[in-house]
CHARMM-style PDB file with segment names, atoms N, HN, CA, C and O in Angstrom:
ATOM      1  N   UNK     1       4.237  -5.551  -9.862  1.00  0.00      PROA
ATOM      2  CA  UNK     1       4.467  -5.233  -8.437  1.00  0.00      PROA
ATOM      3  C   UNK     1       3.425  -4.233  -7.954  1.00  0.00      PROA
ATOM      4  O   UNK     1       3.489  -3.556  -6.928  1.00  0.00      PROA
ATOM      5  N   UNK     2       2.492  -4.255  -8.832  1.00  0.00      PROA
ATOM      6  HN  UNK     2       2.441  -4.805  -9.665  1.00  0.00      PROA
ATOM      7  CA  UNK     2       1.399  -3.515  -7.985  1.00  0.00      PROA
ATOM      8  C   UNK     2       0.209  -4.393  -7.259  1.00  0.00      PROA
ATOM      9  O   UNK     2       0.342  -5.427  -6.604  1.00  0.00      PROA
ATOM     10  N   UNK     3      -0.867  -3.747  -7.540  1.00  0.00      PROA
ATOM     11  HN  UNK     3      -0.976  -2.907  -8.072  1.00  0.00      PROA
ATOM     12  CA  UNK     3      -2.125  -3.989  -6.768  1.00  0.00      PROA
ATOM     13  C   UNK     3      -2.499  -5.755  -6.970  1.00  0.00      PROA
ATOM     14  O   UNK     3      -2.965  -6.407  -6.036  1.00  0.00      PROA
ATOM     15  N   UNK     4      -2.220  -6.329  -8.266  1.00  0.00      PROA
ATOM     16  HN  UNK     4      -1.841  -5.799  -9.025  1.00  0.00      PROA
ATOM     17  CA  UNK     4      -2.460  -7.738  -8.201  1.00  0.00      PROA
ATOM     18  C   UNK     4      -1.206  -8.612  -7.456  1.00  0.00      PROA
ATOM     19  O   UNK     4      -1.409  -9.658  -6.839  1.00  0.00      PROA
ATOM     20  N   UNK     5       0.095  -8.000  -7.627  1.00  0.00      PROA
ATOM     21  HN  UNK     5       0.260  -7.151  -8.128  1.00  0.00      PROA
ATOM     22  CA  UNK     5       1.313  -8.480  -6.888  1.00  0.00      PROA
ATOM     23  C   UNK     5       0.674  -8.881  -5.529  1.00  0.00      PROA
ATOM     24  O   UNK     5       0.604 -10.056  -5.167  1.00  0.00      PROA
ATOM     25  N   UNK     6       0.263  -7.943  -4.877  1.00  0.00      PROA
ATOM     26  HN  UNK     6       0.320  -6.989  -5.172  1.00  0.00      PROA
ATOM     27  CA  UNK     6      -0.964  -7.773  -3.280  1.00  0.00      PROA
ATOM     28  C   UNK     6      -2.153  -8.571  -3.103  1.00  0.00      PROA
ATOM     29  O   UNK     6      -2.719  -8.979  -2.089  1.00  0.00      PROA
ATOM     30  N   UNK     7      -2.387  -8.691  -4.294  1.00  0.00      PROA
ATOM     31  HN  UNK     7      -1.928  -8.359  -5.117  1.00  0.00      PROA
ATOM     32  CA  UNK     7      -4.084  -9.701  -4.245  1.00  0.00      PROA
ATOM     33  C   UNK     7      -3.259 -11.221  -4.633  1.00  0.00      PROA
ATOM     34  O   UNK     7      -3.620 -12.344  -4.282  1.00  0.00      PROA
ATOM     35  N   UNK     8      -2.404 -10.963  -5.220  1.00  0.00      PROA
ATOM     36  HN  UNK     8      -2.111 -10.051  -5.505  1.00  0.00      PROA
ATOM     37  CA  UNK     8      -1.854 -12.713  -5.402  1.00  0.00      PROA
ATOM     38  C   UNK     8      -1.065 -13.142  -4.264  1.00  0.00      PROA
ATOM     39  O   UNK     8      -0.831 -14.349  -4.193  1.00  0.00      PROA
ATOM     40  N   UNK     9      -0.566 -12.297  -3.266  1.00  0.00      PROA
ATOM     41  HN  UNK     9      -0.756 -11.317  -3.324  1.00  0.00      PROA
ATOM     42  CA  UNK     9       0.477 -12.900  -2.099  1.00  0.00      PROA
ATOM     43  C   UNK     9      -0.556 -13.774  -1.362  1.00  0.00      PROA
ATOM     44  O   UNK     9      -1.780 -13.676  -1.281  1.00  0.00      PROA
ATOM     45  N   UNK    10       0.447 -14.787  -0.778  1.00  0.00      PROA
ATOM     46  HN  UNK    10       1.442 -14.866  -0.843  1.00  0.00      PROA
ATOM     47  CA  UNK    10      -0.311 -15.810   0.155  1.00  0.00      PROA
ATOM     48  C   UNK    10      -1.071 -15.409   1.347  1.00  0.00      PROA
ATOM     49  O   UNK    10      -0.646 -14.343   1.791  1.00  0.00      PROA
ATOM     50  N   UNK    11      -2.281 -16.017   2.171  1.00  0.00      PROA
ATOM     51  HN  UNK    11      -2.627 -16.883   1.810  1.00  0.00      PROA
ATOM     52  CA  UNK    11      -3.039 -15.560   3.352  1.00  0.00      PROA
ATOM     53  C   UNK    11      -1.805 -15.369   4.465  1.00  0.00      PROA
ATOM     54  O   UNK    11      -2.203 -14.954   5.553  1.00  0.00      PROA
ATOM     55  N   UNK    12      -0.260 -15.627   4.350  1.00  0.00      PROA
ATOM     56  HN  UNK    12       0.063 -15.964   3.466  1.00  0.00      PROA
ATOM     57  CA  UNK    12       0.172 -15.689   5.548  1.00  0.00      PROA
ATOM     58  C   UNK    12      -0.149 -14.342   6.165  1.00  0.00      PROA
ATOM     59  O   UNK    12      -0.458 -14.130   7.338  1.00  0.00      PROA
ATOM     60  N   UNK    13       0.003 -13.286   4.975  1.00  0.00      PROA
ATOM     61  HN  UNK    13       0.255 -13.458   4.022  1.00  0.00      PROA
ATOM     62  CA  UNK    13       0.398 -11.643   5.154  1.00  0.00      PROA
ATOM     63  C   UNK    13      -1.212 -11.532   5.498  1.00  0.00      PROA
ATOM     64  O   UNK    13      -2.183 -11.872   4.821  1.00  0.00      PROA
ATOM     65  N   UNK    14      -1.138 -10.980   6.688  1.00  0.00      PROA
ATOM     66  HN  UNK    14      -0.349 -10.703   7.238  1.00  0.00      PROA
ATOM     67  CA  UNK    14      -2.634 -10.661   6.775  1.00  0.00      PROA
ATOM     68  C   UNK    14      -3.127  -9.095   7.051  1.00  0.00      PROA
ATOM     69  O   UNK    14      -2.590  -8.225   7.737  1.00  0.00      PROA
ATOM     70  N   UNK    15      -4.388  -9.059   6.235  1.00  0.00      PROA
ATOM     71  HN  UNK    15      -4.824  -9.766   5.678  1.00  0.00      PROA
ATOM     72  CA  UNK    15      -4.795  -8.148   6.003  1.00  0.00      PROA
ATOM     73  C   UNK    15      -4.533  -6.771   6.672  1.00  0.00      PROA
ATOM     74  O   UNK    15      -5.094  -5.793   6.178  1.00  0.00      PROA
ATOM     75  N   UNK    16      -3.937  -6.652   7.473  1.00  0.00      PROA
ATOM     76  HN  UNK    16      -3.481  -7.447   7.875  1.00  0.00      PROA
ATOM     77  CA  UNK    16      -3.697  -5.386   8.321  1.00  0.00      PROA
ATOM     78  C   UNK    16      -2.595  -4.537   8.080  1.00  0.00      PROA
ATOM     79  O   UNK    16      -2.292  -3.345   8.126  1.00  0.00      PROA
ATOM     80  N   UNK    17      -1.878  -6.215   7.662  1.00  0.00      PROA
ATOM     81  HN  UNK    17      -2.124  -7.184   7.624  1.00  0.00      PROA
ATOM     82  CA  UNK    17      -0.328  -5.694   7.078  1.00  0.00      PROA
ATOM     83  C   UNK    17      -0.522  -4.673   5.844  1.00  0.00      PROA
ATOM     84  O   UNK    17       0.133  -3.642   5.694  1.00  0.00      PROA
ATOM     85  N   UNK    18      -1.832  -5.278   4.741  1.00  0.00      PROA
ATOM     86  HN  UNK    18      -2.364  -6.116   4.863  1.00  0.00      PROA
ATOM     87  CA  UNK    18      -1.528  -4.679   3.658  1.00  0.00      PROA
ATOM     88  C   UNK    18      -2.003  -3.560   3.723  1.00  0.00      PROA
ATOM     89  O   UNK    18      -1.436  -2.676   3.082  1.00  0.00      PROA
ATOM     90  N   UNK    19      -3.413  -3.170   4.661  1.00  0.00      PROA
ATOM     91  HN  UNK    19      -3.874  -3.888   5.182  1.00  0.00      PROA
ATOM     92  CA  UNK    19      -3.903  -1.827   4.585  1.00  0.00      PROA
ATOM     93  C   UNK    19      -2.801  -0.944   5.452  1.00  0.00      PROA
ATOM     94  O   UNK    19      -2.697   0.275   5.315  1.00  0.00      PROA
ATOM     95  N   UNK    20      -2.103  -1.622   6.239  1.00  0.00      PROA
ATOM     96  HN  UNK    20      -2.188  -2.612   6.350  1.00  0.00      PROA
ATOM     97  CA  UNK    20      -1.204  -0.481   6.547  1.00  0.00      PROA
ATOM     98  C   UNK    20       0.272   0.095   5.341  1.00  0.00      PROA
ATOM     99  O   UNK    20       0.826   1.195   5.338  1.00  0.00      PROA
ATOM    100  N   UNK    21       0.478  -0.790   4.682  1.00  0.00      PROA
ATOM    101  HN  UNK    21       0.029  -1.683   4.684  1.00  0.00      PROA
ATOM    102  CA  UNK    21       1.104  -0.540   3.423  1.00  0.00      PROA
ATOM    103  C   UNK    21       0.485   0.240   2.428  1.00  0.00      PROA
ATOM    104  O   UNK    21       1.127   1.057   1.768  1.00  0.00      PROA
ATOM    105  N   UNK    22      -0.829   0.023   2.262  1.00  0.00      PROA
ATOM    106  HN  UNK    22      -1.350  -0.641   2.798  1.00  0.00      PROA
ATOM    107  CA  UNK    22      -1.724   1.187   1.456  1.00  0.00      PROA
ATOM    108  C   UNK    22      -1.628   2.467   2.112  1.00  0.00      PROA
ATOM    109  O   UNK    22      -1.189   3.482   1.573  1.00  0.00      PROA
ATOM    110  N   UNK    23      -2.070   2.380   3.343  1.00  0.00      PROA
ATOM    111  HN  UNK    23      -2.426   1.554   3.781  1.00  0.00      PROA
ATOM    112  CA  UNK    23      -2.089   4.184   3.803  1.00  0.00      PROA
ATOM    113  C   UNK    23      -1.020   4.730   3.873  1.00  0.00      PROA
ATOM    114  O   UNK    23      -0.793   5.940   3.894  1.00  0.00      PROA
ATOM    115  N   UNK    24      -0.101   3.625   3.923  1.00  0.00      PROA
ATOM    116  HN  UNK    24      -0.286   2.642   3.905  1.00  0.00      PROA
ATOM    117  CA  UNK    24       1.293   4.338   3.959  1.00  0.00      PROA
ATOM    118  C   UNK    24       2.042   5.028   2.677  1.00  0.00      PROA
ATOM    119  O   UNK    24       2.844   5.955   2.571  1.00  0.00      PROA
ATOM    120  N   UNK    25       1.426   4.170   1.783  1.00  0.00      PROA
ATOM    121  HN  UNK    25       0.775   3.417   1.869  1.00  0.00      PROA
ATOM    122  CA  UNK    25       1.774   4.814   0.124  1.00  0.00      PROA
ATOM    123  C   UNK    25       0.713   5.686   0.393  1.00  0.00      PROA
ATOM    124  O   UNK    25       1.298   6.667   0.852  1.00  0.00      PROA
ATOM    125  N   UNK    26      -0.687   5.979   0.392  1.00  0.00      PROA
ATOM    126  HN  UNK    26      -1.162   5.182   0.019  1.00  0.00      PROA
ATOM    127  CA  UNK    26      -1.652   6.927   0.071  1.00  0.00      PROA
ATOM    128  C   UNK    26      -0.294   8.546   0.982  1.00  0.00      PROA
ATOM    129  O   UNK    26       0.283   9.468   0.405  1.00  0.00      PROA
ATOM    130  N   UNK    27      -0.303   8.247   2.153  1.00  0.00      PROA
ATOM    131  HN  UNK    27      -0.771   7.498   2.621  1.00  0.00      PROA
ATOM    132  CA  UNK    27       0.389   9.214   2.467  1.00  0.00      PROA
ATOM    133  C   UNK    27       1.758   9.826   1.953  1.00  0.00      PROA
ATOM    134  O   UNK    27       2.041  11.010   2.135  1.00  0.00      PROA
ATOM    135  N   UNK    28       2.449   9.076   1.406  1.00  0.00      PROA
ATOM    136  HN  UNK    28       2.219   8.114   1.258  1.00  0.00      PROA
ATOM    137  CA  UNK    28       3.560   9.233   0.663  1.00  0.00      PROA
ATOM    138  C   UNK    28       2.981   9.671  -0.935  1.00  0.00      PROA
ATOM    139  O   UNK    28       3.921  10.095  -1.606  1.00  0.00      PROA
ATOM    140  N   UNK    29       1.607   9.667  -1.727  1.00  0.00      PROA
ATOM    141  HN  UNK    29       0.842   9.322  -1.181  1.00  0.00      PROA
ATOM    142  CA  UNK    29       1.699  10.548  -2.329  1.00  0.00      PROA
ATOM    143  C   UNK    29       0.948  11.752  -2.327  1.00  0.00      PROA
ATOM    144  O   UNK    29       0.825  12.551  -3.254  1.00  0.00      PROA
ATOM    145  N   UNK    30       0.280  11.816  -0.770  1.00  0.00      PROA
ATOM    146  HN  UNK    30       0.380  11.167  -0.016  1.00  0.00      PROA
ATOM    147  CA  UNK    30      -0.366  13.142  -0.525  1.00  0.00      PROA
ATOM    148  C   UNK    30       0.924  13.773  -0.098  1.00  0.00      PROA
ATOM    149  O   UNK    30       1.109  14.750  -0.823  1.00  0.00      PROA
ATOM    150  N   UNK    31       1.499  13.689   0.416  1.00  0.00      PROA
ATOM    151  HN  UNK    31       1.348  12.896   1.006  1.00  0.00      PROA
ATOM    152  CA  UNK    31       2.810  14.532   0.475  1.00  0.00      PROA
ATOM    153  C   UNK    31       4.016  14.759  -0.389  1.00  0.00      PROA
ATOM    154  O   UNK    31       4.865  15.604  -0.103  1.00  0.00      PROA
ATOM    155  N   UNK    32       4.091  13.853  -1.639  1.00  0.00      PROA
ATOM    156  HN  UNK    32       3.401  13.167  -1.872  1.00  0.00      PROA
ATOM    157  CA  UNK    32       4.704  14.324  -2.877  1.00  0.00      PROA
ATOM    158  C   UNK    32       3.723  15.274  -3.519  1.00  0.00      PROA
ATOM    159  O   UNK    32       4.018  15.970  -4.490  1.00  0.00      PROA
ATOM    160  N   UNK    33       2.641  15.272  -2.979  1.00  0.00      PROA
ATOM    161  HN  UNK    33       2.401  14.706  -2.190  1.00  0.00      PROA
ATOM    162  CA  UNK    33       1.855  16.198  -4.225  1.00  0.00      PROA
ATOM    163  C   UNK    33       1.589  17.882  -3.481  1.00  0.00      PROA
ATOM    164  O   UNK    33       1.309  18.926  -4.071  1.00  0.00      PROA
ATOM    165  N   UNK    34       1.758  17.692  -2.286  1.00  0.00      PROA
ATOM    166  HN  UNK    34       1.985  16.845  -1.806  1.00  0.00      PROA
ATOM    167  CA  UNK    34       1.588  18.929  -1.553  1.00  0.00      PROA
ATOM    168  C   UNK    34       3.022  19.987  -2.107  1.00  0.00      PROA
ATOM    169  O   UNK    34       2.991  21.205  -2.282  1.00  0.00      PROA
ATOM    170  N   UNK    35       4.030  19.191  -2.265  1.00  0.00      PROA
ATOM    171  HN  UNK    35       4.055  18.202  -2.122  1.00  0.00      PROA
ATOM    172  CA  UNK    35       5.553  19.874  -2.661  1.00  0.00      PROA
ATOM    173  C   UNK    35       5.266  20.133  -3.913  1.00  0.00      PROA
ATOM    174  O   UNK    35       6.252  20.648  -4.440  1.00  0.00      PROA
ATOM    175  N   UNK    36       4.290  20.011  -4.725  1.00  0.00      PROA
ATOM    176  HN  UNK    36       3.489  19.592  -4.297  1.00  0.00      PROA
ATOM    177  CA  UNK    36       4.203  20.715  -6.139  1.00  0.00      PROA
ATOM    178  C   UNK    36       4.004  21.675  -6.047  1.00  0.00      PROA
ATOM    179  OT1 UNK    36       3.900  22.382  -7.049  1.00  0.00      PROA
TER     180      UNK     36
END
């Protein structure tokens, strides 16, 4: 369920969808890591 889970889903999901799912995790662990 990671990064190849994302490279193997079908063209329906298009690309915007997934970079907004990336920044959205990138931000979810700049802000678990700020609470350390």
């Amino acid at each position: 369920m990671g990064l190849l889970y994302i490279i193997c889903l079908p063209n329906t999901v298009s690309s915007e969808t997934i970079n907004n799912a990336f920044a959205g995790a990138q931000v979810l662990h700049t802000n678990n890591r700020s609470k350390l």
